[in-house]
N, C-alpha and C positions, 0 to 999 in steps of 0.2 A: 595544454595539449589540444583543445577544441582548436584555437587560433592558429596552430600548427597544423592541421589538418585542413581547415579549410585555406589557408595559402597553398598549401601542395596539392588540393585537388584542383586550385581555379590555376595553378602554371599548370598542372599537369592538362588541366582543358587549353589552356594557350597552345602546347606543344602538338596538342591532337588536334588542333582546328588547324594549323599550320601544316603536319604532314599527312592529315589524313581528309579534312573534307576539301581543298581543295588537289581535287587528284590530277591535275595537270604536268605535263609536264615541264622542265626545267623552259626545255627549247619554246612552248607552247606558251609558257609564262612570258617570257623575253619577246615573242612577237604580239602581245597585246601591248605592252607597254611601248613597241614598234610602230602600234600600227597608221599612226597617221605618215608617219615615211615610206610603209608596206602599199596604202590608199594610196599616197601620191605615186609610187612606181604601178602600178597594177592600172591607172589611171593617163599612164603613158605621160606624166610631167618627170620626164627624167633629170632636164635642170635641177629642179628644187629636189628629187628625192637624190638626189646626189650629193648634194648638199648637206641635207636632214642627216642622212648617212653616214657620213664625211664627221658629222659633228658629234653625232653620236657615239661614233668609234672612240673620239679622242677622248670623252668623257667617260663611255665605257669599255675600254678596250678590251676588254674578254667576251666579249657579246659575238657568241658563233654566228646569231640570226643576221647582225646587223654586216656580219662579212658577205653572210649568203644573198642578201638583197644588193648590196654593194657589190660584187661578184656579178649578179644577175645585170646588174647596170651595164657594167661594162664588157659582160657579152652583148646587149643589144648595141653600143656604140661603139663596137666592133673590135675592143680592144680586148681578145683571147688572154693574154700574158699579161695584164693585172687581174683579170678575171681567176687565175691556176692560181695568182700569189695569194687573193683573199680568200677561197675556196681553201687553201692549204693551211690560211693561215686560222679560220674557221674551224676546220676539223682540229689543230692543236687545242681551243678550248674547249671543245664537244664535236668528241667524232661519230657522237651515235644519233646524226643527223641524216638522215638519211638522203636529204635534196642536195647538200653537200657534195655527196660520194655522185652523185646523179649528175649534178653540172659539170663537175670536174671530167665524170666519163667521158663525156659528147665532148668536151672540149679535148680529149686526147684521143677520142675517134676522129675527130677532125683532124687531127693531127698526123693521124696514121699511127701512133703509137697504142698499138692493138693489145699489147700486155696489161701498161697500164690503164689502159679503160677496163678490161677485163676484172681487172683487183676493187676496181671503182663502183662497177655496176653489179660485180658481189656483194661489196660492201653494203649498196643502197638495198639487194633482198635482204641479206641478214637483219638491218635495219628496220624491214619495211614489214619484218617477220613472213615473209613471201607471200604479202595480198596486195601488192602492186604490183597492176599488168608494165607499168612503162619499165621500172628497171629488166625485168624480164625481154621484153622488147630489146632492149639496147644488147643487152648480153648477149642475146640471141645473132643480133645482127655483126658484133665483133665475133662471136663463134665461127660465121660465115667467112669471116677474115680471115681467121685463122686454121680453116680448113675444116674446122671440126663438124662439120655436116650434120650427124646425129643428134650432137647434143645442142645445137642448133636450132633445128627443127622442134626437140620439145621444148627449149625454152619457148618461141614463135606461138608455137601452140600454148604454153600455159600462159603467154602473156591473153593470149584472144578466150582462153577458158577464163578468164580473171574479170576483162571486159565482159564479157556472156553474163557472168553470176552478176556482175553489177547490174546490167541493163535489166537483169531478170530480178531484181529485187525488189520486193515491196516496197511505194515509195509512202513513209508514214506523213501525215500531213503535220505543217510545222509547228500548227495553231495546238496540235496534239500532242508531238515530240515534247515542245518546250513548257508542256505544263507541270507545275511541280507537286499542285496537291490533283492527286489523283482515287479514283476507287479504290485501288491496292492499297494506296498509301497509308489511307482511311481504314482498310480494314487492319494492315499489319500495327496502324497507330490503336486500337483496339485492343490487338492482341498484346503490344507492348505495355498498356494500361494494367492488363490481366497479370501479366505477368510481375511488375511492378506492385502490387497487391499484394502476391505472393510470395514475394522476397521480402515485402515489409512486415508479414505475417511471421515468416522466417526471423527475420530479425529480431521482431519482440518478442519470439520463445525461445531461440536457441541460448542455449548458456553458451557456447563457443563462437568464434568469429567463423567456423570451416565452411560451415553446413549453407550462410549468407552467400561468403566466397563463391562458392562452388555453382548456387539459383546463380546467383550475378553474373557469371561467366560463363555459362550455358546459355541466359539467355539472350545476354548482349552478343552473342556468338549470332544465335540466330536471328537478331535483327539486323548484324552485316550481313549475314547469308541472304536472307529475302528479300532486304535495301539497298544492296551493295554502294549506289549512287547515294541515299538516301538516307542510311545504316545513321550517319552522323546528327540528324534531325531528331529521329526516334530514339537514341541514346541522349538527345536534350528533354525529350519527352518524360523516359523513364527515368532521368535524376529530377528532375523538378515533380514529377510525382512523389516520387519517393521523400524527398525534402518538406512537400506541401504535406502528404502523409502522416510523418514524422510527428513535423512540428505543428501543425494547427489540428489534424483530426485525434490522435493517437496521444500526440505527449509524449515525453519522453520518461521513462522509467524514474519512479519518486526513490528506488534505494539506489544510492551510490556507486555500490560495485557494478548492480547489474547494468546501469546507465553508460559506464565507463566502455562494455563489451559493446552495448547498442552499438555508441557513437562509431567504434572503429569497427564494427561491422555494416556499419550505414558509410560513412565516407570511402572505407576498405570498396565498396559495392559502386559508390559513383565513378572510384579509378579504373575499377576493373569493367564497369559498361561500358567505358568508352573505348579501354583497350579489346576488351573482346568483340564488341563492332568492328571493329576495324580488323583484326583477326578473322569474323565472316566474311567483312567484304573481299579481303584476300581473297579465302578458301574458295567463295564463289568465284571471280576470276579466273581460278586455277582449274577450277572445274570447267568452266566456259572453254 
């Protein structure tokens, strides 16, 4: 039973390290493994990224990003009409890309087909969850085409209130952004320590698995809440307490019955920190 337990809490930590500490998304995933053909275009060697592209398609054929950088190519070397076909054909494999719907617009504003840019540079706010000034921009200006005056004007305007809140925005420095152990980190790693203590206390009196359950899930809950980015560290912190706890300070219960309840309220406890992290970092999100 022991052996069985601990297989299913080290898959269950493979499936959480896979959907929950890296939170990227799919598109975001696809242009790093992109990005020496992303550098060569953005670098203006459109030869080779063309190429890169080109190559990549056929190995990855479902790859939205590698249409949208391909697409982008061939607006700058003028040719619109392979640019609509990989744009289009881009959105079939992921349409919740938002520079998609974005190039495809301006390429049927060009066009003078003012409907479908209209659908285009919707799609890129929905997408963009309406904090990008440029789809607004664009929308704004097919509105104009289409006579719609009013509603025109306020997109014009939310696109430049959008620009305003960026320029107005604290700029964090980067040497600071990208530090990972930080004072908060340090104090919530504390308070995970504390907590971890207290669930192993839990553990070795309760006569039932509930009372473990219920510490372990309140308070993995609150280290995605306070970590959200980070939530997934401090749920490595408090199973490897708990584990070090267990087995080297405490020991494990010398009668047999009650040792049996420990175990699956000690591994029952490492499943449920990682899923209740991740559960916080939700809720915070949601609250955000």
């Amino acid at each position: 039973m022991l052996e069985f337990l601990l297989v299913s809490a080290f898959v269950g930590y493979l499936i959480y390290l896979r959907y929950y500490a890296d939170q990227r998304t799919a598109a975001q995933k696809e242009a790093e493994q992109l990005r020496e053909g992303i550098d060569l275009y953005e670098t203006g060697q459109l030869a080779k990224s063309i190429t890169y592209f080109n190559k990549a398609i056929s190995t990855r054929p479902g790859s939205a990003v590698a249409y949208l950088y391909r697409a982008r190519i061939y607006r700058d070397l003028g040719d619109q009409e392979a640019a609509l076909v990989d744009l289009n054909q881009g959105k079939s494999y992921d349409d919740s890309i938002a520079e998609l719907h974005l190039e495809s617009g301006q390429i049927n504003y060009q066009k003078q087909a003012y409907e479908r840019a209209f659908q285009d540079f919707d799609k890129a706010i929905f997408h963009t969850h309406g904090d990008a000034a440029e789809p607004y921009h664009w929308r704004g200006l097919v509105r104009q085409k289409l006579h719609q005056s009013d509603q025109a004007e306020q997109d014009l305007a939310k696109a430049a209130q959008i620009d305003l809140a960026i320029k107005n925005r604290p700029q964090v420095p980067a040497t600071k952004q990208n530090v990972f152990f930080n004072r908060q980190l340090f104090l919530n790693a504390g308070l995970t320590i504390l907590a971890s203590m207290v669930l192993m206390y839990i553990i070795k009196k309760s006569t039932v698995i509930h009372w473990p359950y219920l510490w372990a899930t309140s308070s993995a809950v609150g280290i995605g809440f306070l970590e959200p980015r980070k939530g997934w560290a401090l749920a490595i912190l408090q199973v490897l307490t708990l584990l070090f706890t267990y087995y080297i300070v405490v020991g494990p219960d010398p009668l047999s019955t009650h040792r049996e309840v420990e175990l699956f309220s000690l591994y029952g406890s490492v499943g449920l920190t990682f899923a209740g992290s991740l559960i916080g970092s939700i809720l915070h999100k949601a609250q955000a």
